[in-house]
C-alpha positions as CSV (number, residue, x, y, z in Angstrom):
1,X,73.2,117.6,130.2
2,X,71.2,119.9,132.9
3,X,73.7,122.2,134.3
4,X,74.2,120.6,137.6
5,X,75.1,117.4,135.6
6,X,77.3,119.3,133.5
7,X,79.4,120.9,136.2
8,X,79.5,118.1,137.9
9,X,81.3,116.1,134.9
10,X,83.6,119.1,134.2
11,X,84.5,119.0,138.3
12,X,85.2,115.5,138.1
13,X,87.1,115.3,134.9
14,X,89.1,118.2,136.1
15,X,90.0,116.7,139.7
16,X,90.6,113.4,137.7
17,X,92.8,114.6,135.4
18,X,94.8,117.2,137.9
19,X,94.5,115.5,140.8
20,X,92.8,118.3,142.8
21,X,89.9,119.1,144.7
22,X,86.7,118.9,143.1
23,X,84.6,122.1,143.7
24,X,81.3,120.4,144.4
25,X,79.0,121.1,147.7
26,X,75.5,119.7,147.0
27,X,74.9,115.8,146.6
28,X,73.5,114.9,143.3
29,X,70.4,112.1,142.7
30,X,71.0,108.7,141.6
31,X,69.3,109.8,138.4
32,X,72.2,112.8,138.2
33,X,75.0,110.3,138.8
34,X,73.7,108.1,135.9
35,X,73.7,111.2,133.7
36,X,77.5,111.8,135.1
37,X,78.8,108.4,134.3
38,X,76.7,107.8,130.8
39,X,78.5,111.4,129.5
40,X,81.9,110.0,130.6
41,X,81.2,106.4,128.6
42,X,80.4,108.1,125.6
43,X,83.3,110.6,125.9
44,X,85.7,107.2,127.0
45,X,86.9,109.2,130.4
46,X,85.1,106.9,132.9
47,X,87.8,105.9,134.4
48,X,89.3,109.3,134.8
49,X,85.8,110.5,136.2
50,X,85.9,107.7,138.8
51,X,89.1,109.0,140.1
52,X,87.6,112.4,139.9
53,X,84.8,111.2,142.2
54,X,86.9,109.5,145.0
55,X,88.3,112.9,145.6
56,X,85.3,114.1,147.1
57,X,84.1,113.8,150.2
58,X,82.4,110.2,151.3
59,X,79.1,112.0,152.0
60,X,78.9,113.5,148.2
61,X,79.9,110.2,146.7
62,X,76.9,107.9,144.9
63,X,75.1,105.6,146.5
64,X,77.1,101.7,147.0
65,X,75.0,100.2,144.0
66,X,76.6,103.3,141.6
67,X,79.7,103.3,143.1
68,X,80.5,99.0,142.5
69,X,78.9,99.3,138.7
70,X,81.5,102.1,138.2
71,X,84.3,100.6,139.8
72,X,83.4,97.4,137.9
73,X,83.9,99.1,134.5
74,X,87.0,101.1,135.7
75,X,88.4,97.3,136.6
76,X,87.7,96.2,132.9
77,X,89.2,99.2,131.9
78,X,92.5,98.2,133.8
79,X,92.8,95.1,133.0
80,X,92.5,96.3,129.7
81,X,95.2,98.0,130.0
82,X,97.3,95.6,131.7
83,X,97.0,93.4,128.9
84,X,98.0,95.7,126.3
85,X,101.1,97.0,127.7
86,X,102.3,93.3,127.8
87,X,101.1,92.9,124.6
88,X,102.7,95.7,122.9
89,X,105.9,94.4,125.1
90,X,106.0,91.3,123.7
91,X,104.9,92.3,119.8
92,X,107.6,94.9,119.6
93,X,110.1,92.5,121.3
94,X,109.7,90.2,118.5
95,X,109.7,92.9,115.5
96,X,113.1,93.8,117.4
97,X,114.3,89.8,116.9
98,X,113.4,90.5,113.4
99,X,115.8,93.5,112.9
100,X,112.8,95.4,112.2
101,X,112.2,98.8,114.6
102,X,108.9,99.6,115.2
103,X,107.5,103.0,117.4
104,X,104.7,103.4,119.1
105,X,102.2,106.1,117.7
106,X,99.9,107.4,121.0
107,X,97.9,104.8,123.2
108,X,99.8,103.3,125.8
109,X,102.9,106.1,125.8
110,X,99.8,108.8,126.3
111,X,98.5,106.6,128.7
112,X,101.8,107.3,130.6
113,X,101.2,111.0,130.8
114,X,98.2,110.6,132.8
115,X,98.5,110.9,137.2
116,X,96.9,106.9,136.9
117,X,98.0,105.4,133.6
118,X,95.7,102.4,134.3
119,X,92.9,104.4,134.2
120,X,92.7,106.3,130.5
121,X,90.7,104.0,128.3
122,X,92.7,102.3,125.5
123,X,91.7,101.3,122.1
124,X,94.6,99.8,119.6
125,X,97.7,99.6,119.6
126,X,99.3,101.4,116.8
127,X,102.9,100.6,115.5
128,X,104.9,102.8,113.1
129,X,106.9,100.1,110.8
130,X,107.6,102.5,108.2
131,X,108.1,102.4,104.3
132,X,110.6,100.1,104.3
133,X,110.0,97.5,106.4
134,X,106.3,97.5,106.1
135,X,106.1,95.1,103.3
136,X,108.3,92.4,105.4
137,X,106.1,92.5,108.4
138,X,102.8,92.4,106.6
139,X,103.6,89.3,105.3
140,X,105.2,88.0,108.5
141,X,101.9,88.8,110.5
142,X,99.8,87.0,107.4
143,X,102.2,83.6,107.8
144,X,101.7,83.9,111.2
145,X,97.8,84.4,110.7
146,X,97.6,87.8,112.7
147,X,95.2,89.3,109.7
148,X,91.5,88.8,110.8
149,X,88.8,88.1,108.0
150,X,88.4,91.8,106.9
151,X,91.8,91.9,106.1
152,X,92.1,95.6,106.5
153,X,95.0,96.8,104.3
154,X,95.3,100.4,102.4
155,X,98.3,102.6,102.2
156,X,97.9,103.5,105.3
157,X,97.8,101.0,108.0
158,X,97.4,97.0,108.3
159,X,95.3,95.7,110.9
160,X,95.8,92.8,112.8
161,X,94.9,90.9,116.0
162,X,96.9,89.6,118.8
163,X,96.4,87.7,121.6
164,X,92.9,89.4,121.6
165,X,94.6,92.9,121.3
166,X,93.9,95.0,117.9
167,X,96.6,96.7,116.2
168,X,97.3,98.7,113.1
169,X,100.6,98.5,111.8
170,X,101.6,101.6,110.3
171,X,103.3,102.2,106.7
172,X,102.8,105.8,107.3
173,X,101.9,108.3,110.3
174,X,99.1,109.8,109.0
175,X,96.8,110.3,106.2
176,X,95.4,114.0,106.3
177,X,95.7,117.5,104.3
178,X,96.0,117.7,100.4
179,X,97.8,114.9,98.5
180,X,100.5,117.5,98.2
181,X,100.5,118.4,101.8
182,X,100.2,115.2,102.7
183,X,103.4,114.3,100.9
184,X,105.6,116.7,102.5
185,X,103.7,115.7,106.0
186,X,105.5,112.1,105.5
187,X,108.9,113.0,104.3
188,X,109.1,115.3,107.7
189,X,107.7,112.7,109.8
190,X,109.5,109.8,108.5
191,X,112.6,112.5,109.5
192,X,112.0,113.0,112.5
193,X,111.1,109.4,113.6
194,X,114.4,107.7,111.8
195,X,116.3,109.8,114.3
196,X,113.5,109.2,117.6
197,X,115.7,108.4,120.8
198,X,112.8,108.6,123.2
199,X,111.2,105.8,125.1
200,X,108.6,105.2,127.4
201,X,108.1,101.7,129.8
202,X,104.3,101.1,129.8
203,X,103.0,101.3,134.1
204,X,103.1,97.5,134.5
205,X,105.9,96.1,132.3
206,X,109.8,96.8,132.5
207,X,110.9,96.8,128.8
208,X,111.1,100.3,127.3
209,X,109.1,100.6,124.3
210,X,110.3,103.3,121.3
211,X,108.4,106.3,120.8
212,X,108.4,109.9,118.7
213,X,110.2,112.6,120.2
214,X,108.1,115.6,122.0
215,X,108.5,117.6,118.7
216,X,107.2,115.4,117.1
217,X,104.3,114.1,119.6
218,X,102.8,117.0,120.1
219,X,102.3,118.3,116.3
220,X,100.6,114.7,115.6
221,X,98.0,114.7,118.4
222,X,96.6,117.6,117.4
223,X,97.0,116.4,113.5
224,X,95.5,113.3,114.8
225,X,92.7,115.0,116.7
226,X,91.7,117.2,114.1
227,X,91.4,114.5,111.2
228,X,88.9,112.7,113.1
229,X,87.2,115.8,114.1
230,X,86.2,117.0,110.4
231,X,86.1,113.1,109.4
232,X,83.8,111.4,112.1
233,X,83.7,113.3,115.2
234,X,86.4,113.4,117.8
235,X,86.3,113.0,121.8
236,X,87.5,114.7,125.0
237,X,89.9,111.8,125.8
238,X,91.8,113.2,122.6
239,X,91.7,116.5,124.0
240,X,92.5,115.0,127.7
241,X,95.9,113.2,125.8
242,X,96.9,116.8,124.0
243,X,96.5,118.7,127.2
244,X,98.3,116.2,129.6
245,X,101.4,116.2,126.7
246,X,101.4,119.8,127.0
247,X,101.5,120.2,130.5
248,X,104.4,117.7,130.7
249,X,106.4,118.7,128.2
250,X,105.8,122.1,128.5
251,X,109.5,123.2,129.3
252,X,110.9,121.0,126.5
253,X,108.0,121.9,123.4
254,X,110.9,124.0,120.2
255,X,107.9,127.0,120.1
256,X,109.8,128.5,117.0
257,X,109.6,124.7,115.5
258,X,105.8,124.6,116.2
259,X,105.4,127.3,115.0
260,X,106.4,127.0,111.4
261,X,105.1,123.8,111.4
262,X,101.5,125.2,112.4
263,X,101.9,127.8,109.7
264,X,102.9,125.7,107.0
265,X,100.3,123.9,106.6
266,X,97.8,126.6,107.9
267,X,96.6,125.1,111.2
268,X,97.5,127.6,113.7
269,X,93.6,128.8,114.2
270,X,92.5,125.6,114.4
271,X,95.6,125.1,117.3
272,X,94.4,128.2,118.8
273,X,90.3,127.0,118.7
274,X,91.0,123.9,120.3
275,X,93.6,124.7,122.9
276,X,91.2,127.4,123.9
277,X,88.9,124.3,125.2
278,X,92.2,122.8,127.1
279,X,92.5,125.7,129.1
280,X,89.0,126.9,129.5
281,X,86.9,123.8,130.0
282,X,89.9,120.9,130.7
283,X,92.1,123.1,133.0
284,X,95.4,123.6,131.2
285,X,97.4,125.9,132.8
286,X,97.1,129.1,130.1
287,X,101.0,129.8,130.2
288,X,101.2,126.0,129.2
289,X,99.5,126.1,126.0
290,X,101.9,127.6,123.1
291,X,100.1,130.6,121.3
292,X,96.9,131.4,123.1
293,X,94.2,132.9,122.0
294,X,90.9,133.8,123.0
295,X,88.4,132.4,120.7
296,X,85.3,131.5,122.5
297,X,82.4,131.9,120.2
298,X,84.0,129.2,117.9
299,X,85.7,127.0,120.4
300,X,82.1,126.7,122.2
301,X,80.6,125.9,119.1
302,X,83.0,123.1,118.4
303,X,82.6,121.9,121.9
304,X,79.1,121.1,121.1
305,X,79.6,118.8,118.7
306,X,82.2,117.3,120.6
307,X,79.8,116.5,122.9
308,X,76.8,115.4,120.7
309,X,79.1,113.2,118.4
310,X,81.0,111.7,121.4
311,X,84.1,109.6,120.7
312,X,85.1,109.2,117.2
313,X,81.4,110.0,116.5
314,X,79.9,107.0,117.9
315,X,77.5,108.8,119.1
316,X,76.2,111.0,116.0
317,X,72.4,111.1,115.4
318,X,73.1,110.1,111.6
319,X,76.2,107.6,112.5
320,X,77.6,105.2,109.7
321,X,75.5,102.3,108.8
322,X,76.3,98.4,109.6
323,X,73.8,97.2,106.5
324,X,75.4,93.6,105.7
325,X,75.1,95.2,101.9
326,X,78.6,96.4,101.2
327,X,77.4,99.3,98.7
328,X,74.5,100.6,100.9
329,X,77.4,100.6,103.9
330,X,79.9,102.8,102.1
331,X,77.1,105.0,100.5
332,X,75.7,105.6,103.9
333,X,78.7,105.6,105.3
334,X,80.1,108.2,102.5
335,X,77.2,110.6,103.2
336,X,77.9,110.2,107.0
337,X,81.3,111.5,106.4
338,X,80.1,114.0,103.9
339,X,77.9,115.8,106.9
340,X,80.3,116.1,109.3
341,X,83.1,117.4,106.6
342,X,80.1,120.1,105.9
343,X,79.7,121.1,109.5
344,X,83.5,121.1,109.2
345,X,83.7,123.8,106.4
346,X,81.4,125.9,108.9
347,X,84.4,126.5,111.3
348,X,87.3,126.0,109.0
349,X,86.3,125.9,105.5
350,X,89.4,125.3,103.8
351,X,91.0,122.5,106.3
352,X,87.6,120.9,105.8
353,X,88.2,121.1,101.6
354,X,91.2,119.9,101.7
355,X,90.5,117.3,104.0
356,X,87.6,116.5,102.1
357,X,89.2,116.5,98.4
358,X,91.9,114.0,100.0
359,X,89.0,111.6,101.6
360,X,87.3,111.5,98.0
361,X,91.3,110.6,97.0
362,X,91.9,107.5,99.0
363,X,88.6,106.2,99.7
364,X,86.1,106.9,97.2
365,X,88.3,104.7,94.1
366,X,89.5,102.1,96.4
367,X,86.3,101.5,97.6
368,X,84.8,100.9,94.4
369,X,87.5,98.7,93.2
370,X,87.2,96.7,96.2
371,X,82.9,96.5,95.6
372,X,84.5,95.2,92.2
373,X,86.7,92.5,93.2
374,X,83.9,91.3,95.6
375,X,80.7,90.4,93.2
C-alpha cells in the first residue's frame, strides 16, 4: 500500500469500527479506491470499510460505479449474515429438542459486538457440543446426511453443512500449546463453559443463542488469534473481534483472572505485542486494553505479516497447495505450515515450538494414516 492508500484504509476502518469521523481531506483516484477496497477483501473488513466511507463527506466518496460494486458485496455480505443467524437459530433449537446443549464459539455472538452486526464478514458457524455429547450428535448429523464428502472429522471438530451454511461441531474448544498444556487448557475450558449463563440473540432473529462467559471469551480470541497466527497467518478482522470484546466488556474483564491465565501458559508478551496493534493502529482506547505495554518494534513487525498473509493466510506468496494428489497436498501443505511456524519462532520462539511440536502431534500421524486407508 502507498501511504495515502494506507491511511486512507486505517481512517476508514477506524470510523467503521468506532463510528467516528474519518480524518481524511483530499479525494483519492479511482485507482486509490481500488487499492482501499482490494486491502479490505483480503483482510475480510469490507463491509466495515464501507461503513467507514459513508461517514465522509459526499464530495470525498468514490465515484457511483465504485460505490454500487462496494455496496453490492456489502449486500452479499448481509445476506450472509442474515442467513446464518437463522441458521444457527434453528440448528441449536433442534440440538436443544435433543437434550443436547450446544454454545456458540465466536462468529455470529462477535458479530454482535460490532456498531452494525450485519456488516462483519462471517465464515462458519462453530458449535461447542462438548465431550460427552459429541459422539451422539456426530452420528445424528451423519443419519441426517449433514457430513459433506470430505468428511472432516479429528479430535477436534466435525464439519458439516446446513442449509448451505458450514459448521464445525466442536468436541473441544481448541487445539493449541503442548499436549500437556493443552490438556489442562480443556479441563479449564470445559469448566468454565459447563457453568456459561450468558447469551446473545443474533441482530435479526429473537431466540437467544448460548454462549461463553466474558472470562472466558476474551482469553480464547486471543488463544484463537494467535494459533492461526503462527499456523497460517491471521487477519485484522480477528484483531477487529478482540478489540471490540475489550471495549465492551471492559468494566466486566476479572484482570487478576487474566492474568494468571496469561502467565500460566506464558502468553502475556504475546497479549502485550498484539494488543499494542489494537490500540495503536485499530483505535482501542489504551485504558481499555488490560496490561499495556509499549512494544513497537515487534508489534510493527508482526503487523506486516498480517498484512502480507491476509486472512488466515490466504494471501501468503507460498500458500498451501490444491494438487488433486493427496501426498503432494499435505507435503506442500506441511512445508507451508513449517514457514510460517519459522517466522513464528522469530518473534516468540518458544510459543512457536510448542505450537509447532503439537502440530507435528495431531497432524503429521493422522495424516499418514489417513494417505494409508486411501490407496
Amino acid at each position: 500500500m502507498t501511504n495515502v492508500v494506507e491511511q486512507a484504509f486505517w481512517e476508514l476502518l477506524k470510523a467503521g469500527l468506532w463510528e467516528r469521523q474519518p480524518m481524511m481531506e483530499a479525494k483519492l483516484s479511482e485507482e486509490q479506491w481500488a487499492e482501499v477496497i482490494k486491502h479490505a477483501k483480503q483482510q475480510t473488513l469490507i463491509g466495515v470499510l464501507f461503513d467507514g466511507m459513508l461517514k465522509l463527506p459526499f464530495e470525498l466518496h468514490p465515484n457511483e460505479e465504485t460505490r454500487m460494486k462496494w455496496f453490492w458485496i456489502v449486500n452479499k455480505i448481509e445476506r450472509a449474515n442474515r442467513l446464518q443467524n437463522h441458521v444457527l437459530v434453528e440448528f441449536v433449537m433442534k440440538l436443544r429438542e435433543k437434550d443436547v446443549r450446544a454454545l456458540l464459539l465466536k462468529g455470529q455472538s462477535y458479530a454482535a459486538l460490532y456498531p452494525n452486526p450485519l456488516h462483519r464478514q462471517c465464515g462458519d458457524i462453530d458449535l461447542y457440543i462438548g465431550q460427552k455429547n459429541y459422539p451422539k450428535v456426530c452420528e445424528w448429523v451423519k443419519k441426517c446426511g449433514m457430513i459433506g464428502s470430505k468428511n472432516v472429522k479429528n479430535f477436534h471438530h466435525q464439519e458439516i453443512k446446513w442449509q448451505g451454511v458450514n459448521m464445525d461441531l466442536h468436541r473441544v474448544t481448541i487445539a493449541f500449546s503442548t499436549p500437556s498444556g493443552y490438556k489442562r487448557l480443556i479441563r479449564w475450558s470445559e469448566q468454565m463453559l459447563a457453568n456459561s449463563q450468558s447469551f446473545f440473540t443474533p441482530s435479526t432473529e429473537k431466540e437467544e443463542i448460548p454462549i461463553p462467559e466474558v472470562s472466558f471469551n476474551v482469553f480464547f480470541v486471543f488463544i484463537h488469534l494467535l494459533k492461526h497466527f503462527l499456523y497460517e497467518g491471521v487477519g485484522l478482522r480477528q484483531l477487529c473481534d478482540w478489540a471490540r470484546m475489550l471495549h465492551v466488556y471492559h468494566d466486566k474483564i476479572d484482570q487478576e483472572e487474566l492474568k494468571l491465565n496469561l502467565k500460566h501458559y506464558g502468553l502475556t508478551h504475546a497479549w502485550q505485542v498484539f494488543g499494542f496493534l489494537l490500540v495503536q493502529q485499530i483505535g482501542l482506547p489504551q485504558n481499555e486494553f488490560p496490561f499495556y505495554k509499549n512494544t513497537q518494534k515487534k508489534s510493527a513487525k508482526i503487523l506486516r505479516v498480517i498484512l502480507q498473509r491476509g486472512n488466515f493466510g490466504h494471501y501468503a506468496e507460498n500458500q498451501v497447495s490444491n494438487n488433486s494428489n493427496y501426498l503432494v497436498r499435505k507435503t506442500s501443505n506441511f512445508f507451508f505450515h513449517i514457514n510460517c511456524y519459522l517466522k513464528g519462532f522469530c518473534f516468540f520462539p518458544s510459543l512457536a515450538w510448542e505450537a509447532f511440536m503439537f502440530y507435528l502431534y495431531q497432524r503429521i500421524g493422522p495424516s499418514f494414516t489417513d494417505y494409508f486407508k486411501n490407496k
